[in-house]
C-alpha angles and dihedrals in degrees: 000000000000112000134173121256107246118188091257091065088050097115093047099048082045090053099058095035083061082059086066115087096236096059106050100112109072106235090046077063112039089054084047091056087042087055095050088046107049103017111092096210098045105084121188128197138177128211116229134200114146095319123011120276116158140040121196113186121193138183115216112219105203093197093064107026099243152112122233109209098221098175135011125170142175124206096255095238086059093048123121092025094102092261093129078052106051089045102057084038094056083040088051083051093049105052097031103158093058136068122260118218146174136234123222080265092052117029095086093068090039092067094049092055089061083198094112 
């Protein structure tokens, strides 16, 4: 299940962002989690089963009506189970009047997903 990031699951959203390649050093973080906290267009969600494994961030663009998926990230022990994908599909469900698109991060695994 798709929830939204709120700041006492901090550690653990800042835990599996570290996991993308882009945020490995600590103060790159630590401004990317500034930006989903404080930023009005920057959304984060976590996906929930019985623990939290997996983090997907977007960026809504109001002149076009979509959402940018700028991070998404599995625990590693939960990877290769479809979790990346269950997670853009029930964001695709979500915002379903708007177009979901990828980032030069994050387009790879978009087009895996064959849900956009």
């Amino acid at each position: 299940m798709l929830i939204r990031y709120k700041k006492t699951l901090e550690k653990i959203a800042m835990g599996l962002l570290s996991f993308m390649p882009n945020e490995k050093d600590l103060k790159k973080l630590q401004q990317t989690m500034r930006e989903y906290e404080t930023e009005e267009d920057w959304q984060l969600f976590l996906w929930k089963e019985e623990d939290i494994i997996g983090l997907l961030g977007v960026l809504y663009h109001k002149d076009t009506n979509s959402l940018e998926i700028q991070h998404i990230s599995v625990n590693p022990s939960h990877r290769f189970q479809g979790v990346g994908k269950r997670m853009v599909k029930a964001l695709k469900e979500m915002y379903a009047d708007k177009e979901i698109i990828a980032n030069e991060n994050t387009a790879g695994f978009i087009e895996k997903c064959d849900i956009c």
